[in-house]
N, C-alpha and C positions, 0 to 999 in steps of 0.2 A: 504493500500500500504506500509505501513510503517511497519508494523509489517512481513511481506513478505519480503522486504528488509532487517529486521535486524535479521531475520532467517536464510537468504538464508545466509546474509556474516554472520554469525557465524560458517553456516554449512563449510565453506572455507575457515574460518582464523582459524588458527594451529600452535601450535608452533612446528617447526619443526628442532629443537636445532640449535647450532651454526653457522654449517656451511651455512644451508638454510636460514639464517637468515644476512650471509654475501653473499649468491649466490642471493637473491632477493633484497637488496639493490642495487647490483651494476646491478642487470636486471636493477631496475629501475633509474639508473640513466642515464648518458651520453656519459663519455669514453667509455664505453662497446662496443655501439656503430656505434662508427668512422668508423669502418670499414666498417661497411651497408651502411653510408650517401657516402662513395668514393664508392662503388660498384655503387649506386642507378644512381650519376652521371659518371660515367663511362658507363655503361647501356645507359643512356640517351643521351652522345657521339655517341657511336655506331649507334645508332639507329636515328638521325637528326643534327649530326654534331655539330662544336663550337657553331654556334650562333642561334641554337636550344637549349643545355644547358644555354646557358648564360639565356636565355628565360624563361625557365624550371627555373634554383637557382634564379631568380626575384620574379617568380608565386609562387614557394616552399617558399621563404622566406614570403613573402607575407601573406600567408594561413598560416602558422607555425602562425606568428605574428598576424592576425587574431583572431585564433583558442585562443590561449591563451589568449588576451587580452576579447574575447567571453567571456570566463568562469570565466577571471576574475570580470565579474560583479555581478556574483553572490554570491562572495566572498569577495566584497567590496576592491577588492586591484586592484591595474594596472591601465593604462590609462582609463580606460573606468569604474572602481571602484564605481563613486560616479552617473552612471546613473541611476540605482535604490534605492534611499534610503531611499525608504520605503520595500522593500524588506530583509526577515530574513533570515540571509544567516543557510545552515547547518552545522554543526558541524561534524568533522570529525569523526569516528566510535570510535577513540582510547581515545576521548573527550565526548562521549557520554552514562552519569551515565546509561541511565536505561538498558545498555547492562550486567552491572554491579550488576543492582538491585540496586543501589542506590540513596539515594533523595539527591542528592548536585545539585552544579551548573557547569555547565561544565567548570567554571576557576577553579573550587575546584583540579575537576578531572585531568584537564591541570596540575594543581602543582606537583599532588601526581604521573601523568607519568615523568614530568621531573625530579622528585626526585628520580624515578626507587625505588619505595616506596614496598617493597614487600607485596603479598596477593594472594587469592588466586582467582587471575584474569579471568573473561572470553571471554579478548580478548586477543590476545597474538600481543604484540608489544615489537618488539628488543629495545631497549634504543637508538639508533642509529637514528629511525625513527622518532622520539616525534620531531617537529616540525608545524609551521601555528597551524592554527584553524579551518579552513572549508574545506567542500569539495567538496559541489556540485558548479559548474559541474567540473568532473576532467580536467583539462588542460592538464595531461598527454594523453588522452583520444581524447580530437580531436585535438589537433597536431599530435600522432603517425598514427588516423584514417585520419586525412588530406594528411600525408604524403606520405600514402599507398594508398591511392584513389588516387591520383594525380599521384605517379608513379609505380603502376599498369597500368592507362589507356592510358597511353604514353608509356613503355616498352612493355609491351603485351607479356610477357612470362608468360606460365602456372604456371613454376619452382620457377618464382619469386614472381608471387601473391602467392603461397603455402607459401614462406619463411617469405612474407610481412605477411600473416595470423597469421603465426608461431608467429613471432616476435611482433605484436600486442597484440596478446594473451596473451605472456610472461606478457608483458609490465603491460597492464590493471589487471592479476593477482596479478602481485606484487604489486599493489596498494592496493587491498584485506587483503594479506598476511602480508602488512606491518604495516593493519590495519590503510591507511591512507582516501583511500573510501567504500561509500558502491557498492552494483552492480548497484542501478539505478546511482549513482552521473555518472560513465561509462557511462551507456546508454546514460545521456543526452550529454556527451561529444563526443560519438561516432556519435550521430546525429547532431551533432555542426560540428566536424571535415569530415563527410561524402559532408556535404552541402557544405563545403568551398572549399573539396578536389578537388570534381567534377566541382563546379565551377571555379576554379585556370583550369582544363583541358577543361575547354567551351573554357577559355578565349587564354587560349595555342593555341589551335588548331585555334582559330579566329584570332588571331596575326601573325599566321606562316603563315595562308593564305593571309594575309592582303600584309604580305614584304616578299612574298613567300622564306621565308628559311627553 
C-alpha cells in the first residue's frame, strides 16, 4: 500500500514554478475562501430561513471542529492528541527520506527542507510550505469533505455540489502539490469528514423537525 501511495503522489507532485506554487498555497489556505463560507450560508438562508442557519453555523461549526480534532489524533496534536499513544503517526511526504533515496531520519530531512538546502530533489516543495510533521489523516480533508457533505444535502442545488466538488478537489490537490500529504492521508480524511458531514445533516434535519423551523 505504501509503495502505491508514494508512486501515485510523486506521479502528482510537480514543481510547477513560481507562480503555481503561490496559486496552491493560497488554494490551500483560508482567505481564499471567505467568499464560499458567505455564499454557503447565504444559500442556507434562502433555503430554511434565520433560525434554520443559525442551526446549520452550530452543526457546521461542530463537524469543522470534529473533523479536525478527528485527524488530529493521528498526528498526536489537538485536543484529542494524546488518545493514541501508542500509535506512529506518519510523516508528511516532504519529510519522508526514502522518497529521496535517502537513509537519514526524517528530522535530518525536516532541517535540510527548512534550510531550503539545494539538491537535486524528488519532491518539489515551495519553501513557503515546510511546516508540522505529519500527515495522516489530513485535516484539511474532512473538514472541507465535512463541509461539503453537510451543505450539499441541505442546499440541494446541482450547481453547487458541482462547485462544492470543484473546490474540494482544488483543496485536497494542493495538499499533494505542496507536498504536505500523501493521496491515502486524503482518503482517510475524506472518510472522516464524509461521516461527520452527513451526520451534522441527520442531526439538522432531526432538530428542525423537533422545533419545527
Amino acid at each position: 500500500m505504501y509503495d502505491f501511495d508514494h508512486n501515485l503522489f510523486l506521479a502528482l507532485n510537480f514543481d510547477g514554478g513560481a507562480f503555481t506554487d503561490r496559486l496552491m498555497l493560497l488554494i490551500s489556505g483560508t482567505a481564499v475562501w471567505l467568499p464560499l463560507y458567505a455564499l454557503i450560508l447565504w444559500l442556507v438562508w434562502r433555503r430554511v430561513g434565520w433560525r434554520g442557519t443559525l442551526l446549520f453555523l452550530v452543526l457546521m461549526l461542530a463537524a469543522l471542529g470534529l473533523a479536525d480534532m478527528i485527524a488530529g489524533i493521528f498526528k498526536h496534536n489537538g485536543l484529542l492528541g494524546d488518545l493514541l499513544p501508542g500509535f506512529e503517526p506518519r510523516w508528511r511526504p516532504m519529510f519522508t527520506p526514502s522518497l529521496e533515496g535517502l537513509d537519514i531520519a526524517p528530522d535530518s530531512l525536516r532541517t535540510l527542507r527548512r534550510l531550503a538546502a539545494p539538491g537535486p530533489w524528488n519532491v518539489h516543495v515551495p519553501s513557503e510550505a515546510v511546516s508540522g510533521r505529519y500527515g495522516t489523516v489530513s485535516a484539511h480533508a474532512s473538514t472541507v469533505v465535512a463541509l461539503a457533505v453537510l451543505s450539499c444535502t441541505v442546499i440541494r442545488r446541482r450547481w453547487f455540489t458541482w462547485l462544492m466538488i470543484l473546490s474540494t478537489l482544488l483543496i485536497c490537490y494542493s495538499r499533494i502539490y505542496l507536498a504536505k500529504h500523501f493521496p491515502m492521508d486524503l482518503v482517510w480524511g475524506t472518510l472522516v469528514g464524509a461521516a461527520l458531514g452527513y451526520g451534522a445533516y441527520r442531526l439538522f434535519v432531526a432538530v428542525r423537525r423537533r422545533i419545527n423551523c
